[in-house]
Backbone as numpy.savetxt, mean C-alpha at the origin, in Angstrom:
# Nx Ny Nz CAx CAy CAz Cx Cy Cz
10.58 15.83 39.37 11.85 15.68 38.66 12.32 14.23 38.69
11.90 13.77 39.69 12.26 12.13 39.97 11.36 11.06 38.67
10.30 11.75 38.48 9.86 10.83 37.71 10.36 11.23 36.08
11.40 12.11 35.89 11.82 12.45 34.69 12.72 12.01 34.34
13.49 10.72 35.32 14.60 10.06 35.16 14.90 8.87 34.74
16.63 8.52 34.44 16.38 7.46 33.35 17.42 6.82 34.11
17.64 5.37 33.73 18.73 4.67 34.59 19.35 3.77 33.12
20.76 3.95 33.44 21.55 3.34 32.41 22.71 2.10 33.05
23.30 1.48 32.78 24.37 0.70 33.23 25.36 0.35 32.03
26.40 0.86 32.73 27.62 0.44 31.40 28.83 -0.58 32.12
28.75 -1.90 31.28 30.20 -2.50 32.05 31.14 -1.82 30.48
32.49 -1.29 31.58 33.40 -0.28 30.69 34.56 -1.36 30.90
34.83 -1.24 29.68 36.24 -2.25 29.86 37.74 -0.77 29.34
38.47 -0.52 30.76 39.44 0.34 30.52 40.87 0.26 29.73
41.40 0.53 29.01 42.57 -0.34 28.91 43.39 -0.25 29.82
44.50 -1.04 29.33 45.78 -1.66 30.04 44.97 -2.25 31.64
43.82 -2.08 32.25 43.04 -2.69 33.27 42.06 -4.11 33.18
42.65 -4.95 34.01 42.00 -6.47 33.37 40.88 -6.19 34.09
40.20 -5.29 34.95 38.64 -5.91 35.69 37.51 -4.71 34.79
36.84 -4.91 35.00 35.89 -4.03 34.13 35.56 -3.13 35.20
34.70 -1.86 34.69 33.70 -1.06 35.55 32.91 -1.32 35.31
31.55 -1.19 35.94 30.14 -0.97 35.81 29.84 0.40 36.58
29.07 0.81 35.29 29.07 2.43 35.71 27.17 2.35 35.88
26.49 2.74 36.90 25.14 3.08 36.95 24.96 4.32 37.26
24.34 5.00 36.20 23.74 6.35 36.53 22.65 6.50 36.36
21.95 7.80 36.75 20.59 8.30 36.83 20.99 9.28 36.40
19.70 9.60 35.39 20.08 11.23 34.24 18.83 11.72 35.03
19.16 12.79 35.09 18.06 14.05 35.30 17.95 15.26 34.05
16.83 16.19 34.37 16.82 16.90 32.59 17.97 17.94 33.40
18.68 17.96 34.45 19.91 18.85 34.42 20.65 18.52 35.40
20.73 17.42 36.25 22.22 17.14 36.70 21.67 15.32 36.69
23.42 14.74 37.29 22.73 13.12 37.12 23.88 12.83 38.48
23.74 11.39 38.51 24.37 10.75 39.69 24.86 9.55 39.01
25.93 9.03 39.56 27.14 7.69 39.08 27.38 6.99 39.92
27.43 5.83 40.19 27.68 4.77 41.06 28.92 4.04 40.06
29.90 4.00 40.69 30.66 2.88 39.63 31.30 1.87 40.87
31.49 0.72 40.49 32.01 -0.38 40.89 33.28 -0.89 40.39
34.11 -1.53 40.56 34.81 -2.69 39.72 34.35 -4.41 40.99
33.24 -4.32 41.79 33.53 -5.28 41.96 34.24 -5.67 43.90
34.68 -4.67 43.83 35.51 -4.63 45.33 35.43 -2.93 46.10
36.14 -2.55 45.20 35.65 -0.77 45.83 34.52 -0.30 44.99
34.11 1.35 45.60 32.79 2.02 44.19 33.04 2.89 45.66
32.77 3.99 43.88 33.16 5.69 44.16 32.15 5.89 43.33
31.60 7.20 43.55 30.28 8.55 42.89 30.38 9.41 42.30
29.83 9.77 42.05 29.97 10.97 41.49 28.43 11.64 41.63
28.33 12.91 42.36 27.18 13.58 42.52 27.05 14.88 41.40
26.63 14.88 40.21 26.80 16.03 39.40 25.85 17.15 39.67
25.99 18.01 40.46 24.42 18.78 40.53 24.15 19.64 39.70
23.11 20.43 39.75 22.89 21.56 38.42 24.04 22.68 38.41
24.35 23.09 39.34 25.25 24.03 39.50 26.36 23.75 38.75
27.25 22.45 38.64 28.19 22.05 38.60 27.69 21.84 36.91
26.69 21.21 36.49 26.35 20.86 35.13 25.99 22.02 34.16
25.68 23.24 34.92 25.39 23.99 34.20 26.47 25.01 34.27
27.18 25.09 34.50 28.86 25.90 35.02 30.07 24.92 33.95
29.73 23.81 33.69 30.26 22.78 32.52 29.97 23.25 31.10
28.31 23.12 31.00 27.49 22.78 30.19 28.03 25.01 29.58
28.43 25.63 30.48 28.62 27.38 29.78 29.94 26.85 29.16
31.01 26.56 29.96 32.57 26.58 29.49 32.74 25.99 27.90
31.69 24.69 27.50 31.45 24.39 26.11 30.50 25.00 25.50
30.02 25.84 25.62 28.90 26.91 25.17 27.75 25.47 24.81
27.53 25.30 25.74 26.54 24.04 25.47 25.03 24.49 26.30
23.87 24.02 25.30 22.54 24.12 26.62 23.15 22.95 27.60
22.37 23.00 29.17 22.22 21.88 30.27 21.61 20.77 29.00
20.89 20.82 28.72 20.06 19.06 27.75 21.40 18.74 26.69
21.52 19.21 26.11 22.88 19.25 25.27 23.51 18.64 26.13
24.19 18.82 27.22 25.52 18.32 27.73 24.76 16.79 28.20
23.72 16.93 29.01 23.22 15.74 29.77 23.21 14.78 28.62
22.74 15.35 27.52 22.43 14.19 26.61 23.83 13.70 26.38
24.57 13.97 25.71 26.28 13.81 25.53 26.55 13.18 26.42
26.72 13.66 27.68 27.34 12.73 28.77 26.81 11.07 28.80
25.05 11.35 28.49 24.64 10.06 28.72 24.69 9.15 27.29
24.93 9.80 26.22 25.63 8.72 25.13 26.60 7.76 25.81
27.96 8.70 26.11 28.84 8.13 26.29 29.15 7.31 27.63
28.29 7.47 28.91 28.41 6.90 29.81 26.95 5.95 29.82
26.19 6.18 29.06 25.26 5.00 28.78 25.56 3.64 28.17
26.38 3.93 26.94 27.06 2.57 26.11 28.59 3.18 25.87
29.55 2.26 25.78 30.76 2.36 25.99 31.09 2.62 24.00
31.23 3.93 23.66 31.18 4.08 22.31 33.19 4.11 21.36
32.58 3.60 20.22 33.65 2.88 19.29 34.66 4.25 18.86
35.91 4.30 19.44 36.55 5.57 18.80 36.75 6.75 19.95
36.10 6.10 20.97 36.32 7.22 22.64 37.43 6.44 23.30
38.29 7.31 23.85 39.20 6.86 25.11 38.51 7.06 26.27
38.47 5.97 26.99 37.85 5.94 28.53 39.05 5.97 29.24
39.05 6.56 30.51 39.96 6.61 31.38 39.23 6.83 33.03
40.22 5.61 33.90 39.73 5.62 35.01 41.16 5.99 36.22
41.44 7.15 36.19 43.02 7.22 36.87 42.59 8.12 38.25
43.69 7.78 39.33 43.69 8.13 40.14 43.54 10.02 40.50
42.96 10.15 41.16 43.00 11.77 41.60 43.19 12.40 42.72
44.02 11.30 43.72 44.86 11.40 45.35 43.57 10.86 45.88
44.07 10.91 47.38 42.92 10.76 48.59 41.86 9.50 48.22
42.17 8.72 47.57 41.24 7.86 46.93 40.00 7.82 46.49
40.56 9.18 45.84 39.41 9.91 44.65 40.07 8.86 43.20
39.14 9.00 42.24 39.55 8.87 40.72 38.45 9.45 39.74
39.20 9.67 38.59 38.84 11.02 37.46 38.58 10.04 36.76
37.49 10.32 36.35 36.39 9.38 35.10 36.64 10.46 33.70
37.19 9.72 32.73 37.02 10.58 31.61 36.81 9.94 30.26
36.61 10.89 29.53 36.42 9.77 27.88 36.22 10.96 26.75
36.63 10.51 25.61 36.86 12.01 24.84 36.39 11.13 23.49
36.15 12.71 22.81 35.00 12.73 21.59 35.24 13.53 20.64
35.41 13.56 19.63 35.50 14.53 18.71 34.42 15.95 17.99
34.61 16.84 17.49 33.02 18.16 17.45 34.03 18.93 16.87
33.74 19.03 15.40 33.89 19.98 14.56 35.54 19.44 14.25
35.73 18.57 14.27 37.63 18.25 13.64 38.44 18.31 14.96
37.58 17.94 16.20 38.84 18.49 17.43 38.44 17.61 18.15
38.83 16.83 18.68 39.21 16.06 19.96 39.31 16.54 21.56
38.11 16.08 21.80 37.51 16.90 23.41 38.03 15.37 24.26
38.10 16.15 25.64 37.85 15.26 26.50 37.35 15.47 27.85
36.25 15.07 28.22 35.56 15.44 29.56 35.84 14.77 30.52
35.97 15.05 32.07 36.58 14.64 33.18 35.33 15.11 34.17
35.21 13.75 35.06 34.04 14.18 35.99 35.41 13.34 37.71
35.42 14.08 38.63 35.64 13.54 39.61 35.12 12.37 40.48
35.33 11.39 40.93 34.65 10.78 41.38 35.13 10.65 43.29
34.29 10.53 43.71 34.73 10.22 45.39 34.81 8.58 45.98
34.90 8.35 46.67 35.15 7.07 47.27 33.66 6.72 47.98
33.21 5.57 47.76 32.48 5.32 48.46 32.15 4.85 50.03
30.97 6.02 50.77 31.47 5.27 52.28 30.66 4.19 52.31
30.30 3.45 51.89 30.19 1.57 51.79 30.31 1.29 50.59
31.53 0.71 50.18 31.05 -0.17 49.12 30.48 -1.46 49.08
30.49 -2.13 49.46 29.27 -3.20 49.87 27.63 -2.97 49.37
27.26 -1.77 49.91 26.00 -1.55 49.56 26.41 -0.89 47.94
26.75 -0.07 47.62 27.22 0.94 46.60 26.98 -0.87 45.30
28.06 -1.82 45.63 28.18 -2.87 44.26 26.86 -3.83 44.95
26.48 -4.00 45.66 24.98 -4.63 46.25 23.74 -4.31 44.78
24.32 -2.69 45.30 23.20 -1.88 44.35 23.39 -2.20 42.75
24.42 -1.90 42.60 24.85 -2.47 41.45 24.83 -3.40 40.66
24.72 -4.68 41.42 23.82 -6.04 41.46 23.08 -6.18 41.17
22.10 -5.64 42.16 20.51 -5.64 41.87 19.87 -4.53 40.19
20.74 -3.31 40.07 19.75 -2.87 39.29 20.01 -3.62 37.78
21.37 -4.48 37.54 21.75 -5.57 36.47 21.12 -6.29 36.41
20.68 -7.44 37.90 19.75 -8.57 38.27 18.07 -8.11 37.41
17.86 -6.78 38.27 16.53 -6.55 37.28 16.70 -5.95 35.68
17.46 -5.48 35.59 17.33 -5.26 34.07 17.71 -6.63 33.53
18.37 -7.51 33.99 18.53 -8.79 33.52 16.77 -9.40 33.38
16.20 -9.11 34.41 15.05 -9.80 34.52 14.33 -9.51 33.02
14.02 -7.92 33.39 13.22 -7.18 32.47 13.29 -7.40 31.07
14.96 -7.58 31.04 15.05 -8.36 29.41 14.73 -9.62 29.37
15.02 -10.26 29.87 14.37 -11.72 29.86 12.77 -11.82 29.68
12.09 -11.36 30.80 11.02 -11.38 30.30 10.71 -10.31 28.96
11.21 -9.60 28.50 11.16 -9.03 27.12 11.20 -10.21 26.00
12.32 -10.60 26.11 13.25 -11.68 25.29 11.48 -12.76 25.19
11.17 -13.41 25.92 9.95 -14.41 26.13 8.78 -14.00 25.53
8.72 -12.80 25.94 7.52 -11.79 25.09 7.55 -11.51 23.50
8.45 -11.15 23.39 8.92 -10.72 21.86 9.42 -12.16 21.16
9.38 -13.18 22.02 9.83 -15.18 21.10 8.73 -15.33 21.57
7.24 -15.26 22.30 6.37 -15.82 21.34 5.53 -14.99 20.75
5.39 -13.65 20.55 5.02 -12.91 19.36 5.44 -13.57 18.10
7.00 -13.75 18.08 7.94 -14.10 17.12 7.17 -15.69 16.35
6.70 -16.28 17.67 6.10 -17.61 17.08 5.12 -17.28 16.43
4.01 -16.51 17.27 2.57 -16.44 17.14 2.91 -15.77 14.89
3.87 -14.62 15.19 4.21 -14.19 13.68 4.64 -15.19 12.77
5.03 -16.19 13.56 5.90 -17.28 12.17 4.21 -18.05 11.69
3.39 -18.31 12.73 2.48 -19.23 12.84 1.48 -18.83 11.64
1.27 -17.46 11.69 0.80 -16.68 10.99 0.95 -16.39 9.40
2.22 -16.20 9.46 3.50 -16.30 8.37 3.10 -17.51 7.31
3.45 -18.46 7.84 3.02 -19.69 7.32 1.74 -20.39 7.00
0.78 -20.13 7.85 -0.86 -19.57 7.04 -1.14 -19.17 6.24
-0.13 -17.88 5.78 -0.56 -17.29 4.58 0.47 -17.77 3.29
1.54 -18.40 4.19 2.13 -18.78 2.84 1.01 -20.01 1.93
0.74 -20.93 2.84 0.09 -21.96 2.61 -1.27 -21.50 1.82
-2.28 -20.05 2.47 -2.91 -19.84 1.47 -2.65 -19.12 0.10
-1.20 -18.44 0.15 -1.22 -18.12 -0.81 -0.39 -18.84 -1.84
0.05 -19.91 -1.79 0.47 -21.06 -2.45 -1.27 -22.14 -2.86
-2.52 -21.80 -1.88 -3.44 -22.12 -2.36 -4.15 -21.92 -3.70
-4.09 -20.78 -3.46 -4.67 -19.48 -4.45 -3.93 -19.33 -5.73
-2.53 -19.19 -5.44 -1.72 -19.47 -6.65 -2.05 -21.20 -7.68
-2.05 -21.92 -6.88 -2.75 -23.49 -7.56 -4.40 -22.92 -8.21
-5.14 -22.46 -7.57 -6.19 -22.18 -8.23 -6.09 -21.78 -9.53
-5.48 -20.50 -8.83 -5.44 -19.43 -10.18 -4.87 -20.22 -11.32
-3.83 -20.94 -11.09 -3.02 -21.67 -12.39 -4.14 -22.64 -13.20
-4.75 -23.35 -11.99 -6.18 -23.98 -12.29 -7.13 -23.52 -13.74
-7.40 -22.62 -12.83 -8.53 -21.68 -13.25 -8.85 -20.75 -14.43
-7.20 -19.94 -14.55 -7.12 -19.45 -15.57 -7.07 -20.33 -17.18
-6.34 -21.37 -17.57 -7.02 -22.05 -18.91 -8.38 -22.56 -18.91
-8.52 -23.33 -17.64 -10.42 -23.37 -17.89 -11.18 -22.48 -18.29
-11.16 -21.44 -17.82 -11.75 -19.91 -18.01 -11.48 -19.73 -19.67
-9.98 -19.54 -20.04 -9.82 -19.38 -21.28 -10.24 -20.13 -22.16
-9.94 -21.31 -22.13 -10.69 -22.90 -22.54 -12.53 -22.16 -23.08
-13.11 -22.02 -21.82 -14.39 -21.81 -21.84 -14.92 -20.16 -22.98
-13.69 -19.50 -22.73 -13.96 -18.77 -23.42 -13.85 -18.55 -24.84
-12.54 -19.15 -25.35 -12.81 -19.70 -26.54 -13.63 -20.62 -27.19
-13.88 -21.41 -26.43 -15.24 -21.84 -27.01 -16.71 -21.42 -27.36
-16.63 -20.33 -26.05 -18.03 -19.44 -26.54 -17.76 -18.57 -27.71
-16.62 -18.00 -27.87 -15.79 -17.47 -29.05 -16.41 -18.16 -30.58
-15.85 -19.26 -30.48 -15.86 -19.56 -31.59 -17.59 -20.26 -32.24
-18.00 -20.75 -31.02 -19.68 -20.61 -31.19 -20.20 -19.42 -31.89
-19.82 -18.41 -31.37 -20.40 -17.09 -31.56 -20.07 -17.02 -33.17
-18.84 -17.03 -33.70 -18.61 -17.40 -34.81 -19.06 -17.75 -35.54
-19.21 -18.90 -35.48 -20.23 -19.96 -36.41 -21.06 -19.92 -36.61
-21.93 -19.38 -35.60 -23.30 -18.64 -36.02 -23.39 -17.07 -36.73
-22.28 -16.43 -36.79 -22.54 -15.03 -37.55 -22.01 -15.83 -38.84
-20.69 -16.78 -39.09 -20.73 -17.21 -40.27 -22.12 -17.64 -40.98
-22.83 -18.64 -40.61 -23.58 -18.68 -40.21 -24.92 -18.15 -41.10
-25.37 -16.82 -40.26 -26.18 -16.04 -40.56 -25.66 -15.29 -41.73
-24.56 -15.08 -41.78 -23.98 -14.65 -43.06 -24.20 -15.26 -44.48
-23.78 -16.66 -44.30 -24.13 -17.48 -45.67 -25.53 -17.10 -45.99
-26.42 -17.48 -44.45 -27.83 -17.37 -45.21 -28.43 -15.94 -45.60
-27.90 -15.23 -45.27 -28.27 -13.39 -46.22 -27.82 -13.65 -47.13
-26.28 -14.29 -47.51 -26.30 -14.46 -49.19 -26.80 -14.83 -49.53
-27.25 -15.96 -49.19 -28.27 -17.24 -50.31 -29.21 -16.13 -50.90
-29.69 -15.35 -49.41 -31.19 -14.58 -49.85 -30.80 -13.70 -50.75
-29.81 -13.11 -51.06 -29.68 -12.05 -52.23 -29.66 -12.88 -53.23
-28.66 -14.00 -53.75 -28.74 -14.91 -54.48 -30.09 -15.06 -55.10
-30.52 -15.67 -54.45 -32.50 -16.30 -54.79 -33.30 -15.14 -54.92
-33.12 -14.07 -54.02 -33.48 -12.50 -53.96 -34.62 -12.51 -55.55
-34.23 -12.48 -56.90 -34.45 -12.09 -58.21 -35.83 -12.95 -58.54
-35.36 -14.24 -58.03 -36.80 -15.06 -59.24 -37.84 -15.05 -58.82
-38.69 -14.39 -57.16 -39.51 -14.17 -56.86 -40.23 -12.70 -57.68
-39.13 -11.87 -58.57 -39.42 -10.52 -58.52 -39.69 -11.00 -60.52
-39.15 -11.94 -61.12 -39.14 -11.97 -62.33 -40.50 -12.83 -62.54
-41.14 -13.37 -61.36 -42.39 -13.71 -61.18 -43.61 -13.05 -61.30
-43.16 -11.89 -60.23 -44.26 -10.90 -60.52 -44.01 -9.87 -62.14
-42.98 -9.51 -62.52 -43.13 -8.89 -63.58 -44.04 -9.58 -64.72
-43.91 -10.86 -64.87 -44.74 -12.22 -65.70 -46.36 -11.64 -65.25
-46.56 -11.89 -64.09 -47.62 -11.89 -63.78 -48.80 -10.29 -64.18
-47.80 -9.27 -63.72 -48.32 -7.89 -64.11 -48.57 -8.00 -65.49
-47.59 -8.79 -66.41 -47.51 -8.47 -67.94 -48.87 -9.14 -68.74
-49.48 -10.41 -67.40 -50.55 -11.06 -67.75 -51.53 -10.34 -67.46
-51.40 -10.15 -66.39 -52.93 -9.20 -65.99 -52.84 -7.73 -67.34
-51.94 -7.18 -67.60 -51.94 -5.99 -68.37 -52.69 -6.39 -69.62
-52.59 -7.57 -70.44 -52.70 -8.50 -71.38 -54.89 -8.92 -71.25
-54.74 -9.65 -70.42 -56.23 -9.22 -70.04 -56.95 -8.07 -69.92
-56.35 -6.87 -69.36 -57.12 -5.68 -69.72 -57.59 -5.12 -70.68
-56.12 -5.30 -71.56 -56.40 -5.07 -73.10 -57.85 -5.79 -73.57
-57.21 -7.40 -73.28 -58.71 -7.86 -74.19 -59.80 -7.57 -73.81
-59.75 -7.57 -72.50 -61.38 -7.01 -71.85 -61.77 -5.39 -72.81
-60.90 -4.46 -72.70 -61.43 -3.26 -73.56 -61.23 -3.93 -74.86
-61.13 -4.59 -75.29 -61.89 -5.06 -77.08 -62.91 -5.23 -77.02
-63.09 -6.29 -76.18 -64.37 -6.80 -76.32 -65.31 -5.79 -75.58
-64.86 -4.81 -74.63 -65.89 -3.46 -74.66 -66.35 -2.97 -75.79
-65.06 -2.96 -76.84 -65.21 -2.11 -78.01 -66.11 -2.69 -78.91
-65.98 -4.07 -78.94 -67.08 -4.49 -79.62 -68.28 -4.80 -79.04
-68.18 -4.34 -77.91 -70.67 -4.47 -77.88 -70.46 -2.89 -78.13
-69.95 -2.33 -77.82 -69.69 -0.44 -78.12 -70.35 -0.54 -79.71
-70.00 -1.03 -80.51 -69.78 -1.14 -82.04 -71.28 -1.99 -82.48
-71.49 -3.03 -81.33 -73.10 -3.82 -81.39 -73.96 -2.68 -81.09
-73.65 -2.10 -80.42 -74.88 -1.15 -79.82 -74.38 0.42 -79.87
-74.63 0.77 -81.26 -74.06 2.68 -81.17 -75.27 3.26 -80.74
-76.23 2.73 -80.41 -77.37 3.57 -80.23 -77.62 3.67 -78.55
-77.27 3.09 -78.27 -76.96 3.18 -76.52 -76.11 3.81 -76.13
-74.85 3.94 -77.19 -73.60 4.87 -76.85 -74.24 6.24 -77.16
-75.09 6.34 -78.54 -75.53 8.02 -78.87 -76.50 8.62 -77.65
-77.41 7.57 -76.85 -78.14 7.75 -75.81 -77.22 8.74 -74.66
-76.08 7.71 -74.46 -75.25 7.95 -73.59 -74.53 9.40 -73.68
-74.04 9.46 -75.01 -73.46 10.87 -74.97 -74.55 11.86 -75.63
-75.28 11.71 -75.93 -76.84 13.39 -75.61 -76.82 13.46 -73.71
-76.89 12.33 -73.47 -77.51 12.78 -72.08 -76.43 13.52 -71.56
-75.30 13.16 -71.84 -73.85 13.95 -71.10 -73.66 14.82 -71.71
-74.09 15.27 -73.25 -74.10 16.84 -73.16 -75.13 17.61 -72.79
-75.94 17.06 -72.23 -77.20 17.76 -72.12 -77.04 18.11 -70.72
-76.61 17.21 -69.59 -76.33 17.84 -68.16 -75.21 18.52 -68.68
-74.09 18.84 -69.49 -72.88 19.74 -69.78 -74.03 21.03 -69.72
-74.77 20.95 -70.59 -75.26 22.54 -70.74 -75.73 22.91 -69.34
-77.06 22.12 -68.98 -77.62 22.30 -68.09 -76.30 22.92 -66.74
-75.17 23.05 -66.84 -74.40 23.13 -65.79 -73.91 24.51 -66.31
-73.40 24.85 -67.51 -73.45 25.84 -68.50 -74.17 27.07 -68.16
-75.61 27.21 -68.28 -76.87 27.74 -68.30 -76.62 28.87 -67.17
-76.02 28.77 -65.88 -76.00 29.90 -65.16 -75.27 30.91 -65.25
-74.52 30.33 -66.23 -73.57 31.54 -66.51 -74.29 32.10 -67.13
């Protein structure tokens, strides 16, 4: 249970009272303990379970419920609570401080007793400030040079990314630069290739009005060549009559089996 505990310190400033309190407690998950000081006297408060959980029924509260509550308000001195540190005879005094829950205005009262040393009681009190003083300090040192090591860092990247940004500003019209130029290369050559397919349809014809000339010559020679067949035909009918007996004569001969 000891190792389930938490330690808080509150300096409480009371009104109409010029010295402060310092309140140190230890929370437990169901009762806690109070040391308070101003400095010259310090009184306790021993809350045990019995007592916290006999509290914690009268507000229909769980024990964690109340502990927690209590230790809001006696952990940090909160904005809108009345604290009160008044006498309760025998040189007892009643610790109280009130809170509002559901539209109503509570106020809780813990007894406190007198301390039999105060000497040791604000000693203690001392010391557990002295070390939480420490503990933050060395926190504070820890977390300022993280804080550096982050600025150091910080500024690395600003620097590269103020690099990168110069590039890019760089970089990007060169790029574009370069690319319009391959652009318009590209261009010039489909223009380009374009003119010269026209030309070729253009010119396309007089290679073709060439050959028609040419067929019309050769056709022209054929003719004359069969004239001049016709005339050795006409020199020589007796070679032609040769010619056609013999071709009707294999006609029959082919005839004959029928």
């Amino acid at each position: 249970m000891e190792s389930a505990s938490r330690h808080s310190c509150l300096k409480l400033q009371i009104p109409n009272q010029s010295d402060p309190l310092f309140i140190q407690a230890t929370w437990f998950p169901s009762h806690f303990y109070l040391s308070i000081t101003d400095g010259l006297n310090a009184w306790f408060c021993n809350a045990s379970e019995d007592e916290v959980r006999e509290r914690a029924a009268q507000w229909d509260q769980p024990v964690s419920d109340y502990i927690a509550l209590a230790e809001r308000f006696l952990g940090f001195q909160q904005p809108g609570s009345v604290y009160g540190f008044s006498d309760a005879g025998d040189g007892h005094k009643r610790l109280s401080w009130t809170f509002e829950k559901e539209g109503t205005k509570l106020e809780w009262r813990w007894k406190c007793r007198p301390s039999p040393d105060c000497k040791s009681a604000t000693a203690g009190v001392l010391d557990f400030l002295m070390d939480a003083n420490i503990r933050l300090s060395e926190e504070v040192v820890t977390k300022t040079k993280s804080f550096e090591r982050l600025k150091v860092e910080a500024e690395k990247c600003l620097a590269l990314s103020e690099k990168f940004s110069k590039e890019k500003a760089e970089f990007e019209p060169a790029i574009y630069a370069k690319f319009v130029e391959v652009l318009n290369s590209k261009k010039a050559k489909l223009r380009e290739l374009r003119d010269h397919i026209s030309k070729q349809e253009r010119t396309g014809n007089l290679p073709q009005e060439e050959d028609e000339s040419t067929d019309k010559t050769l056709s022209f020679d054929d003719e004359s060549d069969d004239g001049e067949n016709d005339v050795e035909s006409s020199k020589n009918p007796t070679g032609t009559s040769k010619h056609v007996s013999t071709s009707r004569a294999h006609s029959r001969k082919r005839a004959a089996p029928r």
